[in-house]
Every structure is written in structure tokens, then in C-alpha cells.
N, C-alpha and C positions, 0 to 999 in steps of 0.2 A: 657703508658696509652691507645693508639691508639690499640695497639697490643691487650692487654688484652680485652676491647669489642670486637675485630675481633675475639680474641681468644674463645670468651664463646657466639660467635653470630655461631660461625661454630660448636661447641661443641652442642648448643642447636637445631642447623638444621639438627644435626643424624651422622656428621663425629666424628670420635673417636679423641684419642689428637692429634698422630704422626701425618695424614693427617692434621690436622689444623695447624699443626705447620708447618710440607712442605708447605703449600698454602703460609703462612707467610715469611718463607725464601725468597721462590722463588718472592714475591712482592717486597722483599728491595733488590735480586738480580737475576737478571733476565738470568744470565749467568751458574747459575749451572747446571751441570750434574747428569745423575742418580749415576754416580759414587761421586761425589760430595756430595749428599744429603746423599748417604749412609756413606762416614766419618762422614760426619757432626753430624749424628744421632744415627750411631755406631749400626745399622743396614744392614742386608741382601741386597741386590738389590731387590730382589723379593717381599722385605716388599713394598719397595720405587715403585715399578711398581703398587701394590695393589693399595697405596695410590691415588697416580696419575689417575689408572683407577676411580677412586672412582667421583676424581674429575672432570675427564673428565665425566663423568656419569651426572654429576650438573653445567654442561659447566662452570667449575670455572678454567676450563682448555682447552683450543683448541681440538675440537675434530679430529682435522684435523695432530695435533703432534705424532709423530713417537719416538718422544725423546733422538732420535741419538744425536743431538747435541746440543737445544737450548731449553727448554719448556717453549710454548706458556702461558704465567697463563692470566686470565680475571682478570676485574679490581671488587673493592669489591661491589662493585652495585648490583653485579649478587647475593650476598648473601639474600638480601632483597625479594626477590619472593621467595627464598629456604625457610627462614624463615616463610614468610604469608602461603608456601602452610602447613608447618609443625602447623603453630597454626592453621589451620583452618582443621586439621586430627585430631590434639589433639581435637580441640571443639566440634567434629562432635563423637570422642571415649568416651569423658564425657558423652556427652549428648545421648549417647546407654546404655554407663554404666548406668548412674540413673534412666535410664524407666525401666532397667532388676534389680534394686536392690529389690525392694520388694518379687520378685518372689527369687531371691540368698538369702535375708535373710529368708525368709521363709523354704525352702531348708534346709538350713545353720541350722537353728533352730529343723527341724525336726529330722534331723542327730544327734544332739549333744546331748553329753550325761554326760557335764559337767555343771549343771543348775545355778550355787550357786557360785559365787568367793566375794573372800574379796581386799578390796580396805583397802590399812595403806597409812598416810602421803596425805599433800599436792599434792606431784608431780603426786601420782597412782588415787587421786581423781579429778584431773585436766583432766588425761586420762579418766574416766570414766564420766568425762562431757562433753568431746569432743564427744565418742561414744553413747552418748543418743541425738545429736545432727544430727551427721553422720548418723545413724540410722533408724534415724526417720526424712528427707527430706522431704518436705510439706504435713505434717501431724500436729500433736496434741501433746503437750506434758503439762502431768498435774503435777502438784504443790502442796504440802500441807505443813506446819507448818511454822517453824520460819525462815523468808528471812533475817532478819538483818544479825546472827551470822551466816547463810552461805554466805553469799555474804563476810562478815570477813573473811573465811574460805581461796576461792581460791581470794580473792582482787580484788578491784573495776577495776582496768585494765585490768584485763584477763573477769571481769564479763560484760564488756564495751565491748571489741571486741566478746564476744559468744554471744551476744545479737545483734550484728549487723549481724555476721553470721547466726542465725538464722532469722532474719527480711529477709536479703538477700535470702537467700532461701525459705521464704514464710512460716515456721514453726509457727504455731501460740500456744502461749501460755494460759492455764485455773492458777490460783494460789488461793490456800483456804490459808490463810495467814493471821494471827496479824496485829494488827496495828504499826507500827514501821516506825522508820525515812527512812527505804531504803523502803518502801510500802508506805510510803507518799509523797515523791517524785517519786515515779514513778506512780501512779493513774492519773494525770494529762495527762500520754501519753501514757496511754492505746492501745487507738488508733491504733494514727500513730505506736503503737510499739509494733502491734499484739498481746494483750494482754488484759486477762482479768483479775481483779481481786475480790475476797469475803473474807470479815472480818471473821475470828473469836472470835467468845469472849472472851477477853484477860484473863478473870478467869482463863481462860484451860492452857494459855498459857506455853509451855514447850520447850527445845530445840532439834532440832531435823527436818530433814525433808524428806519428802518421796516424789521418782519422780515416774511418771508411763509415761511410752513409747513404742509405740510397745508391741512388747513380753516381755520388762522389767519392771519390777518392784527394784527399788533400796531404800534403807534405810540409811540414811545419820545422822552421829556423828557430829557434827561441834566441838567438846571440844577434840577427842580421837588425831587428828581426825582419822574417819573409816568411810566404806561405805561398804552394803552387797548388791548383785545386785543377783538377782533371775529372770531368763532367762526360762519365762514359759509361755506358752497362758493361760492357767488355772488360775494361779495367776494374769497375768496383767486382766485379766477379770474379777474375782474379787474383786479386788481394783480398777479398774476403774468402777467397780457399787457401791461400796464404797463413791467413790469419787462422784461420781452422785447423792446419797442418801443428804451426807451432804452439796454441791452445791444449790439442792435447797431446802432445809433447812435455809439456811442462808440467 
């Protein structure tokens, strides 16, 4: 058990398996050789020097060993700074990525010359709610028709965690939406849960919903199910004036 977090604590701070597994030998036996390590591993010597250099690089090994005859290893303490400096690269690479996403989707958008995909099934409309999420990072994403029979669609557990990842990232939701028991429990928490919502006249009421995000505009089956996504500034611009017209309407 011991091993296995060392093993996926050195995996996660950039060494590959074989050196994490050398580090590990050489902690429960501190007497092998570079000859040694290569039976053991049924590898090269040259792989086994790679390794070693590696870790001598992230002092998890004596910088000061020659490897003639004993290798000096450090004790696993030293992984804990490799770690913090690795997540605070990762934090530092997020957080370039999502200032530079608007300008890559735009980009992205202007290039492509594929506007129109269909989504079949659960699993492809799960992905396709993920990506108007991903997307669309502290922005706006609008809402219109029946919220009961989609939220039936992909399930209240998977509709429970996209709704926290959206709060988290500060995405705030508009929704023109029936009256219904999943619109009646959540009106109460608006609010705290980034969110607005406007009745429609339940006369009208039909199944079916349409998201608009960004450059997307999607059309959603909750019964097939399907989901057609149209990937246009033109179109998300007119349904989002659309949607503005009958907002305040209601």
C-alpha cells in the first residue's frame, strides 16, 4: 500500500514508471548495484544510469554518487517539494490556458468548416453538455423549454455535479422554462446558484430544449434522445436576440 502512493506520488511529479520503481527498490535495499538493478528490471545499464541521473537531478538521489558500488538514495520527504513545485506549474499552466481560451475558441471557430454535428444517445449528449460548459468559462449560458424531461435525460447526479462545476467557475445561467417540479425546486436558489429563471405559459408547453452558448446554438430531443449543435456566430446571435425578445416578454 506504502509503495503504491510512493509509486503514483513519483509518477505524478514527472518520473516515468522504471525510475519510480528504481527509487523504490533501492529504498527497501540499499545495497544494489547498477548491475543489479539491471537484472532485476531486465533492462540495459544505460537505461538504469538514465534513471538514476534523473534522480539525482531531483536530489532523490546523492548528487555526490559515482555508483561504483553503493547508491546513495534520499529518504521520501524529498518527494513532497517535487510534488508542490509540479502542482503549482500545473496551476500557473491552467490558469494561462483559460485567459488564452476565448481568443483559441474564436480562432478554432473561424477555421472550421464543420458547423452542424449530431449528438444520438445518452453518453454523446452527456459530451455535449460537458462542451457547452468547457466552453463557455465565466460567461452566460441561455436556456429555453422543458427542464423536467431534460434533466430525466442525462440524471439528476450527473445534472448535480454540472451545476456545481458551473457555479465553480462562475458561469451564470438565464433559463425561459415551464413550470415543473425540477423549476420549482430550484427557484428558491437562484441566487446562491447563479441563476435566473422566467416562466412560460404552460399552454405552449412542448418537449424539447434549446441551449445557446458562445458560438453554439444546440437543439435538444429529450424522448429520441438527439441533440443537433450548430457552431455559428450568426446563428448563436440570433437566437440569443431571440431569446432576449421573449425574456422580456414574460
Amino acid at each position: 500500500m506504502q509503495h503504491n502512493i510512493l509509486h503514483t506520488s513519483l509518477i505524478n511529479s514527472g518520473f516515468d514508471d522504471l525510475t519510480a520503481r528504481i527509487y523504490l527498490e533501492l529504498l527497501d535495499n540499499r545495497s544494489l548495484t547498477i548491475s543489479d538493478l539491471a537484472k532485476r528490471f531486465s533492462v540495459q545499464r544505460g537505461n538504469i544510469y538514465n534513471s538514476l541521473a534523473k534522480l539525482q537531478e531531483s536530489d532523490l538521489i546523492s548528487k555526490s554518487a559515482k555508483f561504483a558500488r553503493q547508491i546513495q538514495v534520499s529518504p521520501p520527504t524529498k518527494i513532497i517539494p517535487i510534488l508542490q513545485q509540479k502542482e503549482y506549474s500545473l496551476k500557473s499552466n491552467l490558469e494561462g490556458l483559460n485567459s488564452l481560451l476565448p481568443d483559441l475558441i474564436k480562432q478554432y471557430y473561424d477555421k472550421k468548416s464543420d458547423f452542424v454535428k449530431v449528438y444520438n444517445g445518452k453518453t454523446q449528449l452527456r459530451r455535449l453538455f460537458d462542451l457547452v460548459l468547457v466552453e463557455n468559462q465565466s460567461k452566460e449560458i441561455l436556456g429555453l423549454g422543458d427542464a423536467q424531461s431534460s434533466m430525466e435525460l442525462w440524471g439528476l447526479e450527473y445534472e448535480l455535479e454540472w451545476r456545481r462545476r458551473r457555479i465553480k467557475q462562475g458561469t451564470s445561467l438565464r433559463m425561459l422554462a415551464y413550470r415543473d417540479e425540477v423549476v420549482s425546486q430550484a427557484l428558491p436558489k437562484n441566487q446562491e446558484e447563479l441563476r435566473q429563471i422566467k416562466l412560460l405559459p404552460s399552454k405552449f408547453k412542448s418537449q424539447g430544449l434549446i441551449i445557446i452558448a458562445g458560438n453554439q446554438v444546440s437543439q435538444w430531443n429529450p424522448i429520441v434522445p438527439r441533440a443537433i449543435l450548430i457552431e455559428d456566430t450568426i446563428f448563436a446571435a440570433f437566437f440569443r436576440s431571440m431569446f432576449e425578445v421573449i425574456w422580456e416578454l414574460v
